[in-house]
C-alpha positions, -999 to 999 in steps of 0.1 A, spaced: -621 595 -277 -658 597 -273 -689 588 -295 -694 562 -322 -658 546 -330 -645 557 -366 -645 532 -393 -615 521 -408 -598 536 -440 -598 517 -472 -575 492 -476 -569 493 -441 -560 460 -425 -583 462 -396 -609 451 -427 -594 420 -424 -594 419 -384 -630 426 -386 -644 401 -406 -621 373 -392 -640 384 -358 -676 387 -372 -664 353 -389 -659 340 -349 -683 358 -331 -712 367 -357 -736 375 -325 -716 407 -321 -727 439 -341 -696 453 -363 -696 484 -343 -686 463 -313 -657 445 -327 -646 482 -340 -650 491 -302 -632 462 -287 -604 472 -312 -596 512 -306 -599 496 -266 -568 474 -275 -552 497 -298 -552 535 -296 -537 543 -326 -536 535 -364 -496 518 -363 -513 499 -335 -541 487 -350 -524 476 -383 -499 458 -356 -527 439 -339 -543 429 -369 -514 417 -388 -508 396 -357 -543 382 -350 -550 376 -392 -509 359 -395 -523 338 -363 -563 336 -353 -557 307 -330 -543 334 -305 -581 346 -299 -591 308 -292 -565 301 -269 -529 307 -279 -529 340 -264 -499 335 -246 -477 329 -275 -491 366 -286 -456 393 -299 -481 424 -289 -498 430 -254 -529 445 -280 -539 412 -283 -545 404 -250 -559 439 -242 -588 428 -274 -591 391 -260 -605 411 -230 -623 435 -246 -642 410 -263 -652 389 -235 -668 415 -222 -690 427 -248 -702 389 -246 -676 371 -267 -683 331 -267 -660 318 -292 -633 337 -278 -608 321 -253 -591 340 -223 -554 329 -221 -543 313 -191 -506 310 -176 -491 279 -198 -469 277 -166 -497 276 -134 -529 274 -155 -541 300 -133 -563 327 -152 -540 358 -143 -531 387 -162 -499 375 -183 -466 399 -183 -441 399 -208 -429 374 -230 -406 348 -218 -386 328 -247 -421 332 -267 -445 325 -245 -465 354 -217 -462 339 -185 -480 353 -153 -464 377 -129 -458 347 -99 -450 324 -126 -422 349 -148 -399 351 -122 -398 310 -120 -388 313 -152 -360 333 -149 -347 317 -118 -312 306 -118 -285 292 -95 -285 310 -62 -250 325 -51 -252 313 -16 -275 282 -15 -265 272 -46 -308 265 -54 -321 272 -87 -346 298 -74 -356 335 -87 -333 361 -80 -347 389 -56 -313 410 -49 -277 406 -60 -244 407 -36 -215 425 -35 -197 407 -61 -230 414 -87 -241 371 -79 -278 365 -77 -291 360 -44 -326 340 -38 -353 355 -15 -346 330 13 -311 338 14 -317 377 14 -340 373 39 -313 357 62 -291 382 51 -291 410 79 -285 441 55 -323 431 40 -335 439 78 -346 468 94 -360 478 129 -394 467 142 -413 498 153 -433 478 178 -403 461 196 -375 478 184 -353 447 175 -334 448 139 -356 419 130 -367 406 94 -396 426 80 -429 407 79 -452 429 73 -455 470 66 -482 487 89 -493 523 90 -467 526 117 -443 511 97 -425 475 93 -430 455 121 -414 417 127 -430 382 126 -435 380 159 -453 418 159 -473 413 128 -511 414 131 -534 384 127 -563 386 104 -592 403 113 -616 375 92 -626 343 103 -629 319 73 -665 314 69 -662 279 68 -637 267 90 -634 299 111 -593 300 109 -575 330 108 -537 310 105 -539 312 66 -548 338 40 -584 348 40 -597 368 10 -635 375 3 -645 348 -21 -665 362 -50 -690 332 -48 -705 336 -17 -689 375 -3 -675 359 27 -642 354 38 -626 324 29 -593 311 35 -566 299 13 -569 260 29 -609 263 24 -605 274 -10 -583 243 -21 -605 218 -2 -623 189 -22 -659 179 -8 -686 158 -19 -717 181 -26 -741 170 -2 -771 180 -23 -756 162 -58 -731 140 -42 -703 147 -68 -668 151 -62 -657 192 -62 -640 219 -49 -658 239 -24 -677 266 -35 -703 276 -6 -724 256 21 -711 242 54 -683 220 61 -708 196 75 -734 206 43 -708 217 17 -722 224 -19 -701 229 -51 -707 254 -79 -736 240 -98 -753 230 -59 -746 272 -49 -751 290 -79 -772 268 -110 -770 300 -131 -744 290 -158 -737 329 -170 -724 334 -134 -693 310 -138 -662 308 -161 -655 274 -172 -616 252 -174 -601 267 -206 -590 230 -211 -621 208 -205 -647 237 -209 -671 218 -181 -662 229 -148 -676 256 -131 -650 279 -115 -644 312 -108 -618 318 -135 -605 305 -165 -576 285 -148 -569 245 -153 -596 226 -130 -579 203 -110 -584 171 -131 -573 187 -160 -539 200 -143 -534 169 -129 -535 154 -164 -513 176 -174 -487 168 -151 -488 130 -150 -488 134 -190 -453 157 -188 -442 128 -157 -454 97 -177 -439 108 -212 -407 91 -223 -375 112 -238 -386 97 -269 -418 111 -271 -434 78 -261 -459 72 -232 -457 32 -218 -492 16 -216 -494 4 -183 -487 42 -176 -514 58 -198 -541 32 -179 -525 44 -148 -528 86 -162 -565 72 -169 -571 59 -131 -554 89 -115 -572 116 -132 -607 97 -129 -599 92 -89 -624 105 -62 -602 130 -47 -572 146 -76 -562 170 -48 -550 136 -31 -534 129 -62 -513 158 -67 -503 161 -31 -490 123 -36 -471 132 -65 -452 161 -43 -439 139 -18 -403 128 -19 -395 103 -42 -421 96 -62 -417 119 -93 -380 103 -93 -400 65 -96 -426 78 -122 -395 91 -144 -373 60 -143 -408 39 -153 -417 61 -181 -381 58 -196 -391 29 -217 -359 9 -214 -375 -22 -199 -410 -30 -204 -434 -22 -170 -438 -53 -151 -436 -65 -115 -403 -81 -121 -392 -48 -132 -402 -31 -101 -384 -61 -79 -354 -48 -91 -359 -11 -80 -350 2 -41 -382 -14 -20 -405 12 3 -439 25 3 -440 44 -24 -430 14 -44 -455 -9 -30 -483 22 -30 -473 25 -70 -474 -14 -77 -506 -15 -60 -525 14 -77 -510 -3 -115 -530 -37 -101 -560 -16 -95 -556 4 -127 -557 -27 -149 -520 -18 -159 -503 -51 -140 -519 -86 -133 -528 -91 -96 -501 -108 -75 -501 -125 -45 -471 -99 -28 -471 -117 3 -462 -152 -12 -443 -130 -35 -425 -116 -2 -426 -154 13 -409 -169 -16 -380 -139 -19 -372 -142 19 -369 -179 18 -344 -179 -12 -322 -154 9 -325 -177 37 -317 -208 19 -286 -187 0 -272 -176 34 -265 -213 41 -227 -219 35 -228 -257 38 -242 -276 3 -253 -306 23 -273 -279 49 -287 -261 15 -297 -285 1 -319 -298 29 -331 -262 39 -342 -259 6 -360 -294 6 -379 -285 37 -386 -249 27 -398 -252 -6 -409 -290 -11 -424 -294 23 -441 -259 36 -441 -237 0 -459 -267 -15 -484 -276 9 -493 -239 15 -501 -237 -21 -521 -266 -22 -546 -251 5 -546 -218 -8 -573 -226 -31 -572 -193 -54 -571 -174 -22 -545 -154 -9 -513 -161 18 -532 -148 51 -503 -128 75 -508 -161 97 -498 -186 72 -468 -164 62 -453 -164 99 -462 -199 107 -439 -207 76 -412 -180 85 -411 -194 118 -406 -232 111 -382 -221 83 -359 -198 106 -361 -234 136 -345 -251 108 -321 -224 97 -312 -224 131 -305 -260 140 -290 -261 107 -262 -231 123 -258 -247 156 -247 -282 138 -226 -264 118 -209 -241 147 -201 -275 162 -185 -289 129 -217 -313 133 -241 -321 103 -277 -336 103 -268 -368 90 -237 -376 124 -260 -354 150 -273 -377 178 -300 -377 206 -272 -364 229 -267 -335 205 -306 -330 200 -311 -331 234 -288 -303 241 -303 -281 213 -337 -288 227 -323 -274 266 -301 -247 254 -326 -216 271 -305 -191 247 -316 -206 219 -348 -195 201 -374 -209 178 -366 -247 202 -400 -255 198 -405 -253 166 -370 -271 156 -388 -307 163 -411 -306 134 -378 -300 111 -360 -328 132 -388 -352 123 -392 -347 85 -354 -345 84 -356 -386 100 -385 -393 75 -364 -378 47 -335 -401 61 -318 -368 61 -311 -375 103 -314 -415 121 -325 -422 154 -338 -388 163 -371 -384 184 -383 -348 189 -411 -339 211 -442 -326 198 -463 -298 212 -502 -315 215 -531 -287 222 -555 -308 248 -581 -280 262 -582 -238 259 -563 -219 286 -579 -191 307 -614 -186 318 -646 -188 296 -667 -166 311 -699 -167 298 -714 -140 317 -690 -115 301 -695 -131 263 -728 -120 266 -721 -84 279 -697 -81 250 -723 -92 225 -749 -68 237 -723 -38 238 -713 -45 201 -745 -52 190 -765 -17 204 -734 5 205 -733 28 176 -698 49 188 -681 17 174 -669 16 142 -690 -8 121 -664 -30 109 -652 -33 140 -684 -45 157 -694 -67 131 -659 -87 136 -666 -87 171 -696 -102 174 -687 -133 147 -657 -139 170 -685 -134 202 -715 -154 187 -699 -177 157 -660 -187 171 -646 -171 144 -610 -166 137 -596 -132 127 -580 -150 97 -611 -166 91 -632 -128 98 -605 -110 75 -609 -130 44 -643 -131 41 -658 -110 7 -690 -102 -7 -695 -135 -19 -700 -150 12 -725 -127 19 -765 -138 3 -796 -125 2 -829 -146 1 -864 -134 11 -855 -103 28 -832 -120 55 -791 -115 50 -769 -150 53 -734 -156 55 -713 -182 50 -691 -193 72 -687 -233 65 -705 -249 35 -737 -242 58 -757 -208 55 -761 -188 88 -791 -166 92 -776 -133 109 -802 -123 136 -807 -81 136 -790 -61 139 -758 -81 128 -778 -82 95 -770 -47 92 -738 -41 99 -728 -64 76 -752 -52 48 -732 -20 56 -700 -35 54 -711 -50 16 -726 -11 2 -691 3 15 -663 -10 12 -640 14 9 -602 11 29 -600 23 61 -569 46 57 -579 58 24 -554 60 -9 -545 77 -38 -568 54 -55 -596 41 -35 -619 21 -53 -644 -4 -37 -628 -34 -24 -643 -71 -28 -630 -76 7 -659 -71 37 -630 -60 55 -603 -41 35 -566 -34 42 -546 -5 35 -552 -10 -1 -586 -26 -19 -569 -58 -34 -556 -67 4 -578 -76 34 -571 -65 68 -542 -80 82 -552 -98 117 -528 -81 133 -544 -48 129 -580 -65 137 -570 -78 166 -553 -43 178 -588 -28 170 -608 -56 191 -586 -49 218 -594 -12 221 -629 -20 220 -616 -43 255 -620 -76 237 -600 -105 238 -602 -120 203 -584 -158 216 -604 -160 248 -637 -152 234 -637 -173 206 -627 -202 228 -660 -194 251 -682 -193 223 -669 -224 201 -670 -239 243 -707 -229 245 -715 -239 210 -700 -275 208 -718 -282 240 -753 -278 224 -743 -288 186 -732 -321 171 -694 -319 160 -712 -323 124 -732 -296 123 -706 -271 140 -682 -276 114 -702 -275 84 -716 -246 98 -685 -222 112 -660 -237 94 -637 -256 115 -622 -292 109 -641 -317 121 -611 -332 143 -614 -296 161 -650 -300 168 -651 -332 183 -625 -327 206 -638 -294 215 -671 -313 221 -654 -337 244 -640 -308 264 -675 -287 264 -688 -327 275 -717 -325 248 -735 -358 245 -745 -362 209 -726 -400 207 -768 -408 193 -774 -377 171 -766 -400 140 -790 -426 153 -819 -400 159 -817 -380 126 -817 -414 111 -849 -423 122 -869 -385 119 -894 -386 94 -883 -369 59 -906 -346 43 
């Protein structure tokens, strides 16, 4: 049909079709709706069918196209859009959200032509998978594409090597194998691979590959969070950074604010979507430690992270059995579920989402492993002292020094270990029908000389509360004293060190600044890994730290990495959610600081010895401070620093005398 498009008759129901369209889209001319019409619909039956089923149900045009009985209403959703339509709304798959052409209806609803087969999939024949069927067998059961792949009547002889391999690929010389198939002939413009699909992105008109196209970046010239749309790896840009021309991109037919290439879910929004199908109860209901956690997730830095995290094994299974409402969310609920990482990741991203009150896990984990240790015990009377010891005598004092802080990895073993010495005197007594209350020097003695027997040295500090606690009589244990620092000090070295950390930028900043407060302050690593922003002050453009109850001015460029440290403070290894950590040095997760463990791994490829060089530097500094002033200003007991005065041989027996008598202005 050619020239102007004929009116309807009278009493035609396309009068109605019309105006409900000049009602949504009053910027287009009548003539153009009438055009857009005889495009979806040839024929008069078939204009009376698509009107009858846009006028019964106009949300199809604004996007409920998918639920559409005709394929005319698609064809006129498309018409439309291109004579300009605004109001008008471009169905999407209700399965992928990807903006594809929809096929057929599927129980109701149009589904794309990847996406259709899914839905028809059923239980394979041979693997027994619920997969779509690609060919049937002998006895008429389906048979998924895997399996007919593996099935050798599906293959057929390669014409480069002649074997009867799988087919791979169909040339102009005909089907070759996997191992014969051609690689691409485009490099992806960004990362230059040729392993995964590469199609010309419409963006840019350069070939892009399928990994390149999925990748999340931080524009470089806007600094938000996107998917890549053009740029450099090194100097990526996303769609409003590439190409500020609104008209040029299609926008999320959810959200209706990011610019994409099509009409499909942005990532955010199909994330949101699936942790709103994963978080919603079989009662409708959606737990509210869950919907903060939806919140967090779909707000995150990186969704892309998100959504991979949700693939992985197991956690889908854990989201479902929270969400099903029979117990309200709580960290005593999740005690009672199987323990591993994707347990502790979840508990820790519900701390960080506001969903669950912080929780000190490793005290948590402290006070769970010594109950299991004191159950184990099969004698009361040996119970009943373990627990005494264990919970009245370490549990309690390490609270009392915690001060609001949390149980470092150090304080954790030390109580592990003296707890497992007294589980393990406790055994040996009992092995020999012995208890502490009829055990003897003799019997101590030969405890304390048995070689196969571990944790001997730090049995006697049980064996001496036990004779406070008249628990044991006449019992002397030896104690271990610390009386000067083992190895060299070599000062020469220190000083090497220092200047290496301090000029060499290769290191990682974090691991440099720890360095040199070990180097130049005698700093622990349990003292280095729980220090946080707060001990960190500014005043009159110079940076000071606290390390005792006494500011330290940092000299430059210390000042600097650890003004760096306190603008990012992000984990190392990075996390589902990632938010800034008040930590200066952050663990695997924000709420945690490093563990010294791991600190001391990373001081030792940088070829430092954490122990030895703090003991040269507290030798070096106690031998030109007053005990006084070194431990109000690094932090150590004052016991410490006298004796490690005495061992440095640092005169300052008259320093009380002197400052006594200085003038005070």
């Amino acid at each position: 049909m050619t020239g102007r498009p004929e009116p309807p008759a009278p009493d035609d129901p396309v009068d109605a079709l019309l105006d409900l369209l000049a009602g949504l889209e009053p910027a287009l001319a009548r003539e153009a709706l009438l055009a857009a019409v005889n495009r979806a619909a040839a024929r008069p039956d078939g204009h009376r069918r698509l009107a009858q089923a846009i006028v019964s149900q106009p949300d199809l045009l604004t996007g409920q196209g998918a639920r559409a009985e005709t394929p005319s209403v698609l064809r006129l959703i498309d018409a439309l859009a291109e004579a300009g339509a605004r109001a008008v709304v471009v169905p999407s798959c209700p399965r992928c959200g990807r903006g594809k052409q929809l096929g057929p209806p599927i129980e109701g609803v149009r589904l794309c032509h990847g996406c259709g087969p899914k839905a028809r999939a059923v239980a394979c024949g041979r693997c027994g998978k619920i997969r779509p069927t690609a060919r049937r067998n002998d006895n008429g059961q389906p048979l998924c594409q895997n399996c007919w792949h593996q099935d050798p009547r599906s293959w057929k002889p390669c014409v480069s090597c002649g074997n009867n391999r799988r087919i791979a690929a169909v040339t102009e010389a005909g089907p070759v194998c996997q191992s014969c198939r051609p690689g691409h002939d485009l490099p992806c413009s960004f990362c230059g691979s040729t392993s995964s699909r590469v199609g010309i992105s419409r963006a840019i008109g350069k070939p892009v590959c399928e990994r390149c196209r999925k990748r999340w970046i931080v524009c470089s010239n806007c600094g938000t969070g996107a998917m890549l749309k053009g740029g450099t790896l090194d100097e990526p840009l996303c769609a409003r950074c590439l190409n500020p021309d609104p008209t040029f991109w299609k926008r999320c037919a959810v959200c209706q604010t990011t610019w994409q290439l099509s009409t499909a879910e942005c990532a955010r929004c199909s994330l949101d979507r699936k942790l709103t199908e994963l978080f919603t109860s079989p009662a409708g209901a959606t737990p509210r430690e869950l919907d903060q956690l939806r919140e967090a997730l779909v707000q995150a830095d990186r969704p892309d992270s998100v959504d991979t995290w949700l693939t992985r094994p197991g956690v889908s299974t854990t989201l479902r059995e929270l969400a099903s409402g029979h117990r309200r969310l709580s960290h005593e609920l999740i005690d009672t579920m199987p323990a591993g990482l994707t347990l502790k990741l979840l508990r820790s991203m519900l701390v960080t989402a506001g969903a669950l009150p912080d929780r000190d896990e490793r005290l948590t984990a402290l006070q769970g492993w010594i109950d299991q240790t004191i159950a184990a015990r099969t004698v009361p009377e040996h119970h009943r002292i373990l627990h005494g010891y264990a919970v009245w005598h370490h549990l309690r004092r390490l609270r009392g020094r915690l001060n609001s802080q949390p149980v470092s990895h150090q304080q954790a073993r030390n109580v592990r270990q003296h707890v497992t010495a007294a589980a393990a005197v406790l055994d040996w007594l009992e092995a020999r029908e012995l208890t502490l209350a009829t055990c003897t020097q003799a019997h101590l003695d030969l405890w304390l000389t048995d070689h196969t027997q571990s944790h001997r040295d730090r049995s006697a500090n049980f064996v001496r509360w036990a004779v406070v606690h008249r628990h044991a009589f006449r019992l002397t244990a030896p104690s271990t004293r610390w009386h000067a620092p083992s190895g060299p000090l070599d000062q020469d070295r220190r000083w090497d060190d220092a200047r290496r950390l301090l000029h060499d930028e290769t290191c990682p900043t974090a691991d440099r600044a720890a360095g040199l407060l070990i180097i130049l302050y005698a700093q622990k690593l349990t003292d280095i890994t729980a220090l946080t922003i707060n001990h960190v002050h500014q005043r009159d453009g110079h940076t000071f730290l606290y390390l005792g109850s006494r500011p330290i001015a940092l000299p430059t460029p210390l000042d600097d990495l650890v003004n760096e440290l306190v603008a990012i403070r992000k984990p190392r290894g990075g996390g589902v959610l990632n938010p800034e950590s008040a930590w200066l040095f952050p663990g695997r997760w924000s709420e945690r600081p490093l563990t010294e463990g791991a600190l001391a791994r990373r001081l030792h490829e940088l070829g430092l010895n954490p122990r030895q060089d703090r003991n040269t530097a507290l030798f070096a500094l106690a031998a030109e401070l007053p005990a006084a002033i070194l431990a109000k200003t690094l932090g150590i007991n004052i016991k410490g620093a006298i004796q490690w005065q005495k061992i440095a041989a640092g005169d300052w027996s008259t320093y009380a005398a002197d400052l006594s008598q200085r003038p005070r202005t």
